[in-house]
N, C-alpha and C positions, 0 to 999 in steps of 0.2 A: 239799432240806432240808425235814426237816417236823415239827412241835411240838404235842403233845398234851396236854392238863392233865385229868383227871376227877379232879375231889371229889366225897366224900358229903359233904352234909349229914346233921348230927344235933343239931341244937339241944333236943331234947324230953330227951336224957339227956347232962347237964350230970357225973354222976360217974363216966363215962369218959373222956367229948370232948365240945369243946360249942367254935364251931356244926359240926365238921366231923370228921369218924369217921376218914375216909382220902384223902388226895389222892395222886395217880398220875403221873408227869410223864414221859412219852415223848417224846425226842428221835428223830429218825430221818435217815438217808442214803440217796439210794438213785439209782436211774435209771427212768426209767417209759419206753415207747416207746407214743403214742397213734396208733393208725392202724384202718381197717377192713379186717379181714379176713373175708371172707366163706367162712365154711364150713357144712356142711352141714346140713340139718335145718334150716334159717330161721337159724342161729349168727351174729352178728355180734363177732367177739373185738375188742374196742375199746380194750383197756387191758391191758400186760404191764408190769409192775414189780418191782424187784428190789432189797431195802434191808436195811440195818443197823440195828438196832432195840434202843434200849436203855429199859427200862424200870424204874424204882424209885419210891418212895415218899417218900426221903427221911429215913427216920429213922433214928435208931439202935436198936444191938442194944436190948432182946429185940424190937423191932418190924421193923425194918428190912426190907426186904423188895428184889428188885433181881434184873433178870435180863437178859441179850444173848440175840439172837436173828437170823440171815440169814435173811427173809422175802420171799417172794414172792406174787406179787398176779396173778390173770387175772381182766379182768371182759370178761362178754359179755353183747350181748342179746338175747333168743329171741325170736323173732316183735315185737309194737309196744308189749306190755304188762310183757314178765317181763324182766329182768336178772339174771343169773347170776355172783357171782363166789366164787373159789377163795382162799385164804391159807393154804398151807401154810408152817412156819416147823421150823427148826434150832437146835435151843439151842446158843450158843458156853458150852461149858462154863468154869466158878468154879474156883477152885483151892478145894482138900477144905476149908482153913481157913477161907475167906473164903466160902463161899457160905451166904448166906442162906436159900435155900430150895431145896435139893436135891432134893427131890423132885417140884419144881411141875408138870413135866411130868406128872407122875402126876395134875392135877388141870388143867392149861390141855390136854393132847397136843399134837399134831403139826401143826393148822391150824384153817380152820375154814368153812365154807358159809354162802354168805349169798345166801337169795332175794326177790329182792321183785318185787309183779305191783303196776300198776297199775290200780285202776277209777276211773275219771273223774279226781277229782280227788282220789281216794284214793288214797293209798300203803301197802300191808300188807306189811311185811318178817318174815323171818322169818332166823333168825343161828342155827346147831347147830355143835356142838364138842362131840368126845369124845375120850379116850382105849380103844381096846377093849383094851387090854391089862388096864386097871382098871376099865375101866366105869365111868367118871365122865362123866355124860354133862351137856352141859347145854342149855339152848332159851332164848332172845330170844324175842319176840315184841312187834311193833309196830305204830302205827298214826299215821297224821297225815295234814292236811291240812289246805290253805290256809281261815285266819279268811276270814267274809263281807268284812271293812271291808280287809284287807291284804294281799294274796295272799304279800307276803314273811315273813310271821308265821303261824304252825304252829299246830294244834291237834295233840296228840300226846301217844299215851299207850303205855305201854310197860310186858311184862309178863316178869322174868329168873325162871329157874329154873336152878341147878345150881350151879356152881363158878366161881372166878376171876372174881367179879364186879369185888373191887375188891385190892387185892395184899395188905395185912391179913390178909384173913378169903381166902386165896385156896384153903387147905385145908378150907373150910366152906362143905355147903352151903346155898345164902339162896333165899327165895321173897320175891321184890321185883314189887311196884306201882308204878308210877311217872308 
């Protein structure tokens, strides 16, 4: 079982929302199997998972926003620096009256790539997701790494471009700093 919460904040614009624009709450089920399997090309596949994934926002119409999905997870590690993993997902379809957002797939697609290399004691990820049906396309981009005074505390800063940043605004696209 697994629990997910993202908010935005937005405390600067009090006459829409204030302090918080859209919070996210993902429950999830699922099975993971951790083991090494050593395949080719230096591949180490570390992580298979397979879960139930329900995602919404919590509000009501006209906002309301809310979607099921059976998703799967492969991560592996390439060589000692790069990790590699895959999330492809299946929308369990809304009945015609009840779904909020029919089209989302048109704007989250079908999964999504996530790479990250490490230098020293940096961390550079990078997260892409499209649909090529629509050509929504979008890019993550990240960075962090361990404060001098606390190696459990992050310096991290992150740059989103495209769609489905937050379920709100998941048909618009947003150029976020963060």
């Amino acid at each position: 079982f697994g629990y997910t919460q993202q908010s935005f904040f937005q405390a600067y614009n009090t006459e829409y929302s204030s302090p918080f624009r859209d919070t996210s709450y993902e429950p999830e089920l699922g099975i993971k199997i951790e083991k090494d399997w050593q395949l080719p090309l230096n591949i180490n596949l570390r992580l298979i998972r397979l879960a139930l994934v329900h995602q919404s926002n919590g509000q009501t119409k006209p906002l309301s926003r809310s979607w099921n999905r059976v998703m799967g997870t492969a991560i592996a590690d390439w060589g000692e620096n790069w990790t590699i993993a895959i999330r492809p997902w299946v929308r369990i379809p809304d009945d015609e009256d009840s779904d909020d957002n029919p089209d989302i797939i048109d704007y989250f697609g079908y999964g999504e790539l996530y790479l990250q290399h490490r230098l020293g004691k940096n961390r550079l990820n990078l997260m892409l997701r499209s649909n090529i049906e629509t050509d929504k396309k979008t890019v993550q981009l990240s960075w962090s790494r361990p404060t001098w005074w606390n190696k459990d505390i992050q310096f991290y800063i992150q740059y989103f471009h495209g769609y489905g940043e937050s379920l709100v605004d998941y048909n618009h696209q947003v150029n976020r700093l963060g």
